[in-house]
VODORO-141933 format. One record per residue: residue in one letter; x, z, y of N, C-alpha, C, O in turn. Coordinates in steps of 0.001 Angstrom, whole numbers, padded with zeros to 6 digits, always signed. Layout:
// VODORO-141933
<tilo><residu>A</residu><n_east>X</n_east><n_up>Z</n_up><n_north>Y</n_north><ca_east>X</ca_east><ca_up>Z</ca_up><ca_north>Y</ca_north><c_east>X</c_east><c_up>Z</c_up><c_north>Y</c_north><o_east>X</o_east><o_up>Z</o_up><o_north>Y</o_north></tilo>
...
END
This chain:
// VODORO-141933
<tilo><residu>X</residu><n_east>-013357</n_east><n_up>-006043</n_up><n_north>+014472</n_north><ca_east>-014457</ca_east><ca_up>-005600</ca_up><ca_north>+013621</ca_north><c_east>-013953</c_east><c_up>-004482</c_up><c_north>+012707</c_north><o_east>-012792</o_east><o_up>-004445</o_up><o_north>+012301</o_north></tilo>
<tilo><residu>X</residu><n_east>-014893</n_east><n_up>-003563</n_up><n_north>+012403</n_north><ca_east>-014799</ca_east><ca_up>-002521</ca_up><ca_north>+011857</ca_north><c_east>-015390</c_east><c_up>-002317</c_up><c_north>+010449</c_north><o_east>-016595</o_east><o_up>-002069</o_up><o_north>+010402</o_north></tilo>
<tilo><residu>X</residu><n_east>-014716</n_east><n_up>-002389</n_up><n_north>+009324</n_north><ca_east>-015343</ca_east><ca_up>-002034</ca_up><ca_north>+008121</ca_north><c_east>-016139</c_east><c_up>-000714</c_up><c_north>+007596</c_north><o_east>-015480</o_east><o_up>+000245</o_up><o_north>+007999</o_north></tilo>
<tilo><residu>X</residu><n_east>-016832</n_east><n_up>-000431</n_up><n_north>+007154</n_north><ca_east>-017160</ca_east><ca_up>+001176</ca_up><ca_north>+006387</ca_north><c_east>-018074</c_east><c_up>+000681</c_up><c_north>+005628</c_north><o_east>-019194</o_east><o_up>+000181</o_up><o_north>+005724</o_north></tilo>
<tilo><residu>X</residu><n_east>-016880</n_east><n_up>+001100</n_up><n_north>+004416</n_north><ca_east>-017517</ca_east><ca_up>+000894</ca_up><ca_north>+002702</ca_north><c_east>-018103</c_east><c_up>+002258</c_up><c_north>+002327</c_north><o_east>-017152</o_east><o_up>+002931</o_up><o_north>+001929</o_north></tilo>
<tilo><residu>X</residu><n_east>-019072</n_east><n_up>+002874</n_up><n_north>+002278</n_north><ca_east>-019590</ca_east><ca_up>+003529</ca_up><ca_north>+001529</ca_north><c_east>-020653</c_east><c_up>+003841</c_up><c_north>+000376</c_north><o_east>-021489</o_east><o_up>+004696</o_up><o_north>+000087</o_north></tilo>
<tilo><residu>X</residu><n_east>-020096</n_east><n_up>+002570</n_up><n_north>-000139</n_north><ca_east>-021245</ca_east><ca_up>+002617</ca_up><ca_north>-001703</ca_north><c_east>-020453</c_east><c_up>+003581</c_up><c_north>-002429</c_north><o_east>-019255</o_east><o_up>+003862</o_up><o_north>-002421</o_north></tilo>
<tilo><residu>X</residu><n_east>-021498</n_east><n_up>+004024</n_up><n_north>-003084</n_north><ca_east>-021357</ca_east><ca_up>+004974</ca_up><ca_north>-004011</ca_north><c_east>-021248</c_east><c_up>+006668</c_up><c_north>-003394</c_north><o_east>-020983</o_east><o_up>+007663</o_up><o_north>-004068</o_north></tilo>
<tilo><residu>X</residu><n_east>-021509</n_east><n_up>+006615</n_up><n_north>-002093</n_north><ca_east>-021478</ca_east><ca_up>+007797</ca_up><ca_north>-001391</ca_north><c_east>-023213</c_east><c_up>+008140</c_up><c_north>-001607</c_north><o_east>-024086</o_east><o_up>+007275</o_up><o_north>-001533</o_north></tilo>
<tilo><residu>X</residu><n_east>-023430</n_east><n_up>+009458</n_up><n_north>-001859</n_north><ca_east>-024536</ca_east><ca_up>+010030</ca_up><ca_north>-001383</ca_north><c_east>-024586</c_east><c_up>+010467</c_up><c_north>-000300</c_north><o_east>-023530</o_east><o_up>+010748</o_up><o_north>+000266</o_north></tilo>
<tilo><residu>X</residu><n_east>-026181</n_east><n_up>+010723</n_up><n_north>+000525</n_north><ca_east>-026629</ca_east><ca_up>+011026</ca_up><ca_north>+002205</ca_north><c_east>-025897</c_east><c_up>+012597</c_up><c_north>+002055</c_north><o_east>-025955</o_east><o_up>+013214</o_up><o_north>+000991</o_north></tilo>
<tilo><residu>X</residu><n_east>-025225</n_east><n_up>+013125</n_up><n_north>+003242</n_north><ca_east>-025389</ca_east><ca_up>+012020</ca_up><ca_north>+004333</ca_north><c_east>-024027</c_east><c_up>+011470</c_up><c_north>+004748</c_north><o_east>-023669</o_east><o_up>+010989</o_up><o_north>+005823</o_north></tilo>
<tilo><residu>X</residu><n_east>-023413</n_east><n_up>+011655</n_up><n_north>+003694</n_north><ca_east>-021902</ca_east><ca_up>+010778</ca_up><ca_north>+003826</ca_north><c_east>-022463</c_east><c_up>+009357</c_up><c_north>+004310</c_north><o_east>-021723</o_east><o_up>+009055</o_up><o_north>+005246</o_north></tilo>
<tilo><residu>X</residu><n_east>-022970</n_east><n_up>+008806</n_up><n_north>+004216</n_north><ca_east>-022798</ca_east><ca_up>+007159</ca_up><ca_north>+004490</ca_north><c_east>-023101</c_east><c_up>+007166</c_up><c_north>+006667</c_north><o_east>-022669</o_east><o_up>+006476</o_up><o_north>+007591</o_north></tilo>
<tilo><residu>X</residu><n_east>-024120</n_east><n_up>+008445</n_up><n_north>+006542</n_north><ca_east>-024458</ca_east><ca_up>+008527</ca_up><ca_north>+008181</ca_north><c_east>-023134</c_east><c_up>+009394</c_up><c_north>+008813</c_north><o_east>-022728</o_east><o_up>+009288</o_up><o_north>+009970</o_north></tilo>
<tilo><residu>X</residu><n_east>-022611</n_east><n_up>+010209</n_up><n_north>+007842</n_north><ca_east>-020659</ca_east><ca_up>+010820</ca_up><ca_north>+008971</ca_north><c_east>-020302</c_east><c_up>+010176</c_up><c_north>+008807</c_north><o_east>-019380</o_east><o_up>+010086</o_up><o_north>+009618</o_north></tilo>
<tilo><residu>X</residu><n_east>-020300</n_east><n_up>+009020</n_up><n_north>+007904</n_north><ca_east>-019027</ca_east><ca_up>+007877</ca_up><ca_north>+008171</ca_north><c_east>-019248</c_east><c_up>+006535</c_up><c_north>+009277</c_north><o_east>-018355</o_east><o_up>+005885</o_up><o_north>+009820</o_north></tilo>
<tilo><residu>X</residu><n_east>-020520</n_east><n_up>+006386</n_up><n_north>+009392</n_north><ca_east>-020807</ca_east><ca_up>+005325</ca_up><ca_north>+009851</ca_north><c_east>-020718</c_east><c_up>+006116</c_up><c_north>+011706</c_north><o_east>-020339</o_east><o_up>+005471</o_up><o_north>+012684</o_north></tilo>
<tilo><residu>X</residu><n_east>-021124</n_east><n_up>+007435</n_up><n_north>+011741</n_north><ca_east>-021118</ca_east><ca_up>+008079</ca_up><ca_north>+012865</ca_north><c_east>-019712</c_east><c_up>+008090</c_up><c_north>+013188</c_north><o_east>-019157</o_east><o_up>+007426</o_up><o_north>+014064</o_north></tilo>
<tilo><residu>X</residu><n_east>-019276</n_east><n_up>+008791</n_up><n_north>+012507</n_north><ca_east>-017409</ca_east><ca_up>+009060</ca_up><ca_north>+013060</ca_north><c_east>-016904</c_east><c_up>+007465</c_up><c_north>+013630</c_north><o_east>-016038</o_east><o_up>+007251</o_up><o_north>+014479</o_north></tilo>
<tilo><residu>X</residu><n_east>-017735</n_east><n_up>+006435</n_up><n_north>+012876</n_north><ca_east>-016795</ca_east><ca_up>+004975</ca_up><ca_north>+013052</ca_north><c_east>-017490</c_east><c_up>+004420</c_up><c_north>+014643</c_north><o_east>-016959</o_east><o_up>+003899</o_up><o_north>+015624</o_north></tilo>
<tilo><residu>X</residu><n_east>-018721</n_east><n_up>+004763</n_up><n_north>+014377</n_north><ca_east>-019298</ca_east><ca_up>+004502</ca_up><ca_north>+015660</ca_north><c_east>-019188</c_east><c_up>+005364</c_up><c_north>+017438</c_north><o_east>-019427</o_east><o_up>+004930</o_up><o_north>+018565</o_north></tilo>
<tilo><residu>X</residu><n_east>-018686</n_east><n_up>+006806</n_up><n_north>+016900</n_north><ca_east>-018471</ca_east><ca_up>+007297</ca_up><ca_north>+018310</ca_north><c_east>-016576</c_east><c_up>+007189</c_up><c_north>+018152</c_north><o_east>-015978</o_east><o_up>+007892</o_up><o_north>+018966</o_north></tilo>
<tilo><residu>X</residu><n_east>-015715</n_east><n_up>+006381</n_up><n_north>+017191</n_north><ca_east>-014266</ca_east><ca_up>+006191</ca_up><ca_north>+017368</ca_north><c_east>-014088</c_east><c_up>+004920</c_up><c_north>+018255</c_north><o_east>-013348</o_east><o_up>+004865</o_up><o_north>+019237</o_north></tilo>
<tilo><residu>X</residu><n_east>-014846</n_east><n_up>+003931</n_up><n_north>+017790</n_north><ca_east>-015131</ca_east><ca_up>+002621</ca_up><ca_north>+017790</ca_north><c_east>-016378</c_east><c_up>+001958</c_up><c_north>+018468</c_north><o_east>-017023</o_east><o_up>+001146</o_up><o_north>+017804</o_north></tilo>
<tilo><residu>X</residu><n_east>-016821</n_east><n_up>+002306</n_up><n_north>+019971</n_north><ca_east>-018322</ca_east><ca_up>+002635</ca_up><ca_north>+020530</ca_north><c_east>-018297</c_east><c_up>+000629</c_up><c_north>+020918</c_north><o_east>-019333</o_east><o_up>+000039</o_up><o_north>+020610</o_north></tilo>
<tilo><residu>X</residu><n_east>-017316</n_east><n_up>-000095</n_up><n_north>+021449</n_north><ca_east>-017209</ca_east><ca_up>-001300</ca_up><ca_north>+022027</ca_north><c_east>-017315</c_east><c_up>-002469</c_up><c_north>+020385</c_north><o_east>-017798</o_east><o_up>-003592</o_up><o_north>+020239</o_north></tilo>
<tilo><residu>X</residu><n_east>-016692</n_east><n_up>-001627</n_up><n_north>+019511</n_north><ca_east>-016359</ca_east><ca_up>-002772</ca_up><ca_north>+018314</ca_north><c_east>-017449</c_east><c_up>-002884</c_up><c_north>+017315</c_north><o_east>-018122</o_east><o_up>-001914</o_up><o_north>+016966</o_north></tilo>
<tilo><residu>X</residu><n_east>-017673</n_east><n_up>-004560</n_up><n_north>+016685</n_north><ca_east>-018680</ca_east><ca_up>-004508</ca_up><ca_north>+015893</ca_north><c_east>-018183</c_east><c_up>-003791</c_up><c_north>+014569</c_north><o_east>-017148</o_east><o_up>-003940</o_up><o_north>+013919</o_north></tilo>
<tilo><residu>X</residu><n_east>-019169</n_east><n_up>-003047</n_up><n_north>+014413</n_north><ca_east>-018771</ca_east><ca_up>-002139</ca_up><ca_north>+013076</ca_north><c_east>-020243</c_east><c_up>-002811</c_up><c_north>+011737</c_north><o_east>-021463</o_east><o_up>-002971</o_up><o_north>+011719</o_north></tilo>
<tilo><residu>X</residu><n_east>-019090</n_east><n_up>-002985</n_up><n_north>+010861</n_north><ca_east>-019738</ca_east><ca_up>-003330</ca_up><ca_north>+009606</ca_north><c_east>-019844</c_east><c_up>-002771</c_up><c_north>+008465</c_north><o_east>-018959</o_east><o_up>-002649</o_up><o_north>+007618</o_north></tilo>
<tilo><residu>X</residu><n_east>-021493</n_east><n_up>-002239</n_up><n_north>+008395</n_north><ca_east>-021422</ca_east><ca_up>-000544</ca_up><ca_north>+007121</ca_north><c_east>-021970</c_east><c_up>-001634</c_up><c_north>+005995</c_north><o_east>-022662</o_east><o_up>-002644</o_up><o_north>+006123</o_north></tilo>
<tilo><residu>X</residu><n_east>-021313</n_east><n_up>-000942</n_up><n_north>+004733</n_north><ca_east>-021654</ca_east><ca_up>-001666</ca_up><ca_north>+003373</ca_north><c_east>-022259</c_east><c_up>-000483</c_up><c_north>+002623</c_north><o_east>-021503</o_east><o_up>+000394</o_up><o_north>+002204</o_north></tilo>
<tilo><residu>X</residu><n_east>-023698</n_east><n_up>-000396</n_up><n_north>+002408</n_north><ca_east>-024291</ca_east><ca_up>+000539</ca_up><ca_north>+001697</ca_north><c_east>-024848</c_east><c_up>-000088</c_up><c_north>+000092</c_north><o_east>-024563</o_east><o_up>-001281</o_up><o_north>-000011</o_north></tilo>
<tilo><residu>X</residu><n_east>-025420</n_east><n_up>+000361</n_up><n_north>-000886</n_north><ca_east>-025877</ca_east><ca_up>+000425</ca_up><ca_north>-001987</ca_north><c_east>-027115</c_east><c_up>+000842</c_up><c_north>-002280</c_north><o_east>-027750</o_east><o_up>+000681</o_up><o_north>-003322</o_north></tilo>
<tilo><residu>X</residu><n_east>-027453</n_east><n_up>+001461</n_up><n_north>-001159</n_north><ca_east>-029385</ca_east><ca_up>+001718</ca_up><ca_north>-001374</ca_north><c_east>-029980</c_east><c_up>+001839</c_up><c_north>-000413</c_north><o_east>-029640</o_east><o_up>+002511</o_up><o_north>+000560</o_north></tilo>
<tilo><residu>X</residu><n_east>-031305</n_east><n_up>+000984</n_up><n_north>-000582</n_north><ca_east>-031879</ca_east><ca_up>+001569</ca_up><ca_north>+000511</ca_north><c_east>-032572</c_east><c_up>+003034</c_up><c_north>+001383</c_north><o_east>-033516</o_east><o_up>+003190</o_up><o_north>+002158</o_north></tilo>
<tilo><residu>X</residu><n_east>-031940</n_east><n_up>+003586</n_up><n_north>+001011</n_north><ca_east>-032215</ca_east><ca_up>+005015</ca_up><ca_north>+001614</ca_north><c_east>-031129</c_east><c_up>+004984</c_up><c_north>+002639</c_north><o_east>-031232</o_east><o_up>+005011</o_up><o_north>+003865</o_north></tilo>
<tilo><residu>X</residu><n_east>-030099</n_east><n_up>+004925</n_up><n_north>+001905</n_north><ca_east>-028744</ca_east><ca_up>+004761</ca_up><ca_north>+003241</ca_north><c_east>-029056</c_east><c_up>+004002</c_up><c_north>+004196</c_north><o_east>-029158</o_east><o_up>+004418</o_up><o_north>+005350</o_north></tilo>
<tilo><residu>X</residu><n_east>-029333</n_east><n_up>+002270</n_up><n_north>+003709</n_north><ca_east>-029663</ca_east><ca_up>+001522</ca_up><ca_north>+004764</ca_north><c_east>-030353</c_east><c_up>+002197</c_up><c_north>+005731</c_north><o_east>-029817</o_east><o_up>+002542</o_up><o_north>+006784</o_north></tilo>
<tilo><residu>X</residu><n_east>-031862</n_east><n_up>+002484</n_up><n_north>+005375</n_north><ca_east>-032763</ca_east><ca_up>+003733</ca_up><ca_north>+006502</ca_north><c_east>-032139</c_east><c_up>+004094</c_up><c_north>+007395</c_north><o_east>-032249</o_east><o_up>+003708</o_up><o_north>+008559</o_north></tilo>
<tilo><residu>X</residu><n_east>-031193</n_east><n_up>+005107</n_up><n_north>+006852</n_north><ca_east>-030408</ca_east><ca_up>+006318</ca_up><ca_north>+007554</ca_north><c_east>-029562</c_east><c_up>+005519</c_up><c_north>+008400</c_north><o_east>-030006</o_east><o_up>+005307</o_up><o_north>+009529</o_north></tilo>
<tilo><residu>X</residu><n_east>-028650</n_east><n_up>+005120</n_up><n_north>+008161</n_north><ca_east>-028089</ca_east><ca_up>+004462</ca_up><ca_north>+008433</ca_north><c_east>-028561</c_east><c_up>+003471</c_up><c_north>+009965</c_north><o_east>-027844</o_east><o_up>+003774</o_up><o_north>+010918</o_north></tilo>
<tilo><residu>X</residu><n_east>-029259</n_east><n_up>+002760</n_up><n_north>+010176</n_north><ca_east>-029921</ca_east><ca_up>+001557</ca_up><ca_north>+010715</ca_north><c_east>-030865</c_east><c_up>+003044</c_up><c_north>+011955</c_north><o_east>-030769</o_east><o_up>+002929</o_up><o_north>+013176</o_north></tilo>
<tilo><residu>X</residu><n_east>-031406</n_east><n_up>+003866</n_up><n_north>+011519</n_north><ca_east>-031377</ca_east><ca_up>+004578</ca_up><ca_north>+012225</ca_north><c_east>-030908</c_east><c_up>+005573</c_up><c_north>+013168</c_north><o_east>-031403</o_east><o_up>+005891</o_up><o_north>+014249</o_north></tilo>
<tilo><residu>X</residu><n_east>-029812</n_east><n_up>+006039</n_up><n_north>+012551</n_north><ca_east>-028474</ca_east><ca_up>+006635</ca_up><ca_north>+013368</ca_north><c_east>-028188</c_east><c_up>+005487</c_up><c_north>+014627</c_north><o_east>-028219</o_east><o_up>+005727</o_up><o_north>+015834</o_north></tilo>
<tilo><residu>X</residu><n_east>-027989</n_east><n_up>+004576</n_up><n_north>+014167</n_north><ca_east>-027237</ca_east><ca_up>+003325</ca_up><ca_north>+014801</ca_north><c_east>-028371</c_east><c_up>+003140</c_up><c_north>+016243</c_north><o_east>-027949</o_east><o_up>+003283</o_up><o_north>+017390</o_north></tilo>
<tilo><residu>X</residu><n_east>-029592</n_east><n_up>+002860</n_up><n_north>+015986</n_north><ca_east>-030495</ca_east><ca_up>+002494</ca_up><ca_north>+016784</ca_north><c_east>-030441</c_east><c_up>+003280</c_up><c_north>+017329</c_north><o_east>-029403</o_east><o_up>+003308</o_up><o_north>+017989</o_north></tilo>
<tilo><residu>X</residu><n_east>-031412</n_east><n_up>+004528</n_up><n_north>+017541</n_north><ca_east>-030835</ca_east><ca_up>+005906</ca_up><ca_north>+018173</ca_north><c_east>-030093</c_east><c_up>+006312</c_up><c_north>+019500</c_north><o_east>-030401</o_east><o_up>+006968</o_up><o_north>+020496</o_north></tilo>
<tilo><residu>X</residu><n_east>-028837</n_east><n_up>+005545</n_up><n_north>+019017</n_north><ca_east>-027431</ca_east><ca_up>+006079</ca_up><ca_north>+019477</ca_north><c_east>-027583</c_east><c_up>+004233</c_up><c_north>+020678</c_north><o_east>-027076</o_east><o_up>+003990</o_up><o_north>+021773</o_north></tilo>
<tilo><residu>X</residu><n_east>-028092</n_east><n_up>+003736</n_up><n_north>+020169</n_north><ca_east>-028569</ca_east><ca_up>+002373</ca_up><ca_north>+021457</ca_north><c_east>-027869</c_east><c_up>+001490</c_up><c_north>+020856</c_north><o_east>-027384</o_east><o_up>+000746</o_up><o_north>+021708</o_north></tilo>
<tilo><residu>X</residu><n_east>-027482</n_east><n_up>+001105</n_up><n_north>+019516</n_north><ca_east>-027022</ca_east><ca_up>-000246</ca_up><ca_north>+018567</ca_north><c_east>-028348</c_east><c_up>-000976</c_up><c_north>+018258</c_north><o_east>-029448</o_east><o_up>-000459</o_up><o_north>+018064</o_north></tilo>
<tilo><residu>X</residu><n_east>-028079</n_east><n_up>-002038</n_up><n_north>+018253</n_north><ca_east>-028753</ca_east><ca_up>-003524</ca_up><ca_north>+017458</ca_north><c_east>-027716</c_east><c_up>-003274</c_up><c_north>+016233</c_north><o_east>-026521</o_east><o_up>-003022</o_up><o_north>+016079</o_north></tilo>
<tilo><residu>X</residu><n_east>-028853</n_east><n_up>-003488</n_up><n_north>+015472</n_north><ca_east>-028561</ca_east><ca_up>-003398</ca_up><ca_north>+013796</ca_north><c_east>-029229</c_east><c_up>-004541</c_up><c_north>+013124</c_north><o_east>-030434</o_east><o_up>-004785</o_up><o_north>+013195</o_north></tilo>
<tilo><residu>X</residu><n_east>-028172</n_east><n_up>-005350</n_up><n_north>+012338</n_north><ca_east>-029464</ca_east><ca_up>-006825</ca_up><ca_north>+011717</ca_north><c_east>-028448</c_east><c_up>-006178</c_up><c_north>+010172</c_north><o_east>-027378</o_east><o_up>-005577</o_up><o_north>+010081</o_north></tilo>
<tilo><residu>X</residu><n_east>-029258</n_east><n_up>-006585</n_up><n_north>+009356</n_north><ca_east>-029430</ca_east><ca_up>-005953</ca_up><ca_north>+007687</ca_north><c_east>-029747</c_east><c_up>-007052</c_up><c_north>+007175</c_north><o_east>-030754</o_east><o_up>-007750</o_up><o_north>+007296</o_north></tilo>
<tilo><residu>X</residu><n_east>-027987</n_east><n_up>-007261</n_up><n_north>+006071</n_north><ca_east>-028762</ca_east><ca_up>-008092</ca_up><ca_north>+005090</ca_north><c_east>-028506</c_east><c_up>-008013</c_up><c_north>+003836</c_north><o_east>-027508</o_east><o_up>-007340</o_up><o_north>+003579</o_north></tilo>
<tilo><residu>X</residu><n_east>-029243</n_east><n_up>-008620</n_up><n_north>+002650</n_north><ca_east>-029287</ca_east><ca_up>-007594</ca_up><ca_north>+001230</ca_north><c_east>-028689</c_east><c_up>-008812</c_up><c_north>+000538</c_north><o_east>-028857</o_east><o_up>-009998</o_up><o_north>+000819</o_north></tilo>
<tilo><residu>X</residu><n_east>-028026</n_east><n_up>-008318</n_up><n_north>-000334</n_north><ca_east>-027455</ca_east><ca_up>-009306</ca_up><ca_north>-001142</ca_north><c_east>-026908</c_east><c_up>-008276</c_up><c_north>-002679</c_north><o_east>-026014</o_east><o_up>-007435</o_up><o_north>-002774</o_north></tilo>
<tilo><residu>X</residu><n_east>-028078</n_east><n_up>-008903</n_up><n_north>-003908</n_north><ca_east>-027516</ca_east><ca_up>-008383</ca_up><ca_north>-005225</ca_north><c_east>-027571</c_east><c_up>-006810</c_up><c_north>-005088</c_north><o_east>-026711</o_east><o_up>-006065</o_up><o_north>-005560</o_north></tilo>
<tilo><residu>X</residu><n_east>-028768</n_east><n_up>-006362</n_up><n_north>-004334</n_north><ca_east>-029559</ca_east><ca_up>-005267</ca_up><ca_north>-004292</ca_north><c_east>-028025</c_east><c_up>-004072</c_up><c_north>-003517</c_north><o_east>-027901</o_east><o_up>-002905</o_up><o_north>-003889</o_north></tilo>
<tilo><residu>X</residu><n_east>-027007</n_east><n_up>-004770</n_up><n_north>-002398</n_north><ca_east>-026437</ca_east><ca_up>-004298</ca_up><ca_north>-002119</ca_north><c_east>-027007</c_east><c_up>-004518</c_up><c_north>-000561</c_north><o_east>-027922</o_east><o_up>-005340</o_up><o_north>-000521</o_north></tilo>
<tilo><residu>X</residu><n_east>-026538</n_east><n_up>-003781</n_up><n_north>+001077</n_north><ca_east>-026450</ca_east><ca_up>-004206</ca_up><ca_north>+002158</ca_north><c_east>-025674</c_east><c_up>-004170</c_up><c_north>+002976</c_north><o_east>-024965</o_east><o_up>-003172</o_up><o_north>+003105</o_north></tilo>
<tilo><residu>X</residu><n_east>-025569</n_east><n_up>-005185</n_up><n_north>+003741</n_north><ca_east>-024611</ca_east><ca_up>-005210</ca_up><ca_north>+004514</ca_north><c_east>-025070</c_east><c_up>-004641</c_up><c_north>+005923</c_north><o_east>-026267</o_east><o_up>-004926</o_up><o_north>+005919</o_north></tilo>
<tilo><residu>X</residu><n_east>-024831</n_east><n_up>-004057</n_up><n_north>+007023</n_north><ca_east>-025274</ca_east><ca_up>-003926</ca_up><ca_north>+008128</ca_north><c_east>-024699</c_east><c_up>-004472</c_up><c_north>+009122</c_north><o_east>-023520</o_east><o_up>-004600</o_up><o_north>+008794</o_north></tilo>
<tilo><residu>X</residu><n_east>-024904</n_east><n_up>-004992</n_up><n_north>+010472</n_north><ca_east>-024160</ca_east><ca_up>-005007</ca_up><ca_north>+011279</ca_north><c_east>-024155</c_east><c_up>-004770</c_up><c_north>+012953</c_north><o_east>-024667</o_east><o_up>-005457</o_up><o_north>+013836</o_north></tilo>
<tilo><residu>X</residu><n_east>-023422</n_east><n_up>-003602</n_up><n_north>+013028</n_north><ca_east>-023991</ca_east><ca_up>-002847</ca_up><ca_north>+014048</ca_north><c_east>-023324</c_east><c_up>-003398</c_up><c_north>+015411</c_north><o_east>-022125</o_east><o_up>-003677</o_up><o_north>+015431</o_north></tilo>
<tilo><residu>X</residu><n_east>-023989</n_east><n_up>-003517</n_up><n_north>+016334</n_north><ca_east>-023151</ca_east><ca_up>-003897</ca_up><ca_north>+017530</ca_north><c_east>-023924</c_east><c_up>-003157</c_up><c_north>+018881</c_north><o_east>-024994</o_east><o_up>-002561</o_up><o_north>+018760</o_north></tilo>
<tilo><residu>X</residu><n_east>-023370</n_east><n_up>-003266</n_up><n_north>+019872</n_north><ca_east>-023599</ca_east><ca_up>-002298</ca_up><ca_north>+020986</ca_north><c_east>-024485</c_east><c_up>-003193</c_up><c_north>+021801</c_north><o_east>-024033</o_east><o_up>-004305</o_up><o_north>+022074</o_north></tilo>
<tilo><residu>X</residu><n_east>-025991</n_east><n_up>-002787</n_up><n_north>+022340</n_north><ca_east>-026869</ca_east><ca_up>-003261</ca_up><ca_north>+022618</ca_north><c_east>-026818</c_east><c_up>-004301</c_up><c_north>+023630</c_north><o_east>-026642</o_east><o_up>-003969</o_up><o_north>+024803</o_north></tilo>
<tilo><residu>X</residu><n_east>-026927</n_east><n_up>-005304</n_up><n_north>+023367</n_north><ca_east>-026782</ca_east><ca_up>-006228</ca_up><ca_north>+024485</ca_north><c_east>-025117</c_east><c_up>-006619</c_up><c_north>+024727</c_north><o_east>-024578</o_east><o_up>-006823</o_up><o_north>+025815</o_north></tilo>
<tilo><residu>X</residu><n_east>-024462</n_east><n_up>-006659</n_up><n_north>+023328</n_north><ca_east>-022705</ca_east><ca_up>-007124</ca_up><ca_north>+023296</ca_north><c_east>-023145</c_east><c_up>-008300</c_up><c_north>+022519</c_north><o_east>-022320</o_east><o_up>-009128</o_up><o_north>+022133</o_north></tilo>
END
């Protein structure tokens, strides 16, 4: 599993990071930690897109994502 912390990043840092981790790392579950929902958006969309299942969950107005390769 793959971490990417990017709270406190503004767009569209949170989507090059989560991109760079996702075309380094295409087989591994990668886990993005965002801070707003705008990122989440972006984010959850890049992912889908690109053919990830994405499940989102919020905790203390933070999210967690977790991206995995469609049908892994």
């Amino acid at each position: 599993m793959i971490e990417v912390d990017v709270r406190g990043l503004s767009c569209p840092l949170p989507v090059v990071k989560t991109k760079e981790a996702l075309e380094k790392n295409p087989d591994e579950t990668i886990v993005v930690l965002v801070d707003t929902a705008v990122s989440r958006d972006n984010v959850d969309r890049l992912a889908r897109n690109k053919g990830f299942s994405v499940n989102a969950e919020e905790s203390d107005g933070e999210f967690r994502l977790t991206i995995k390769k469609e049908g892994g």
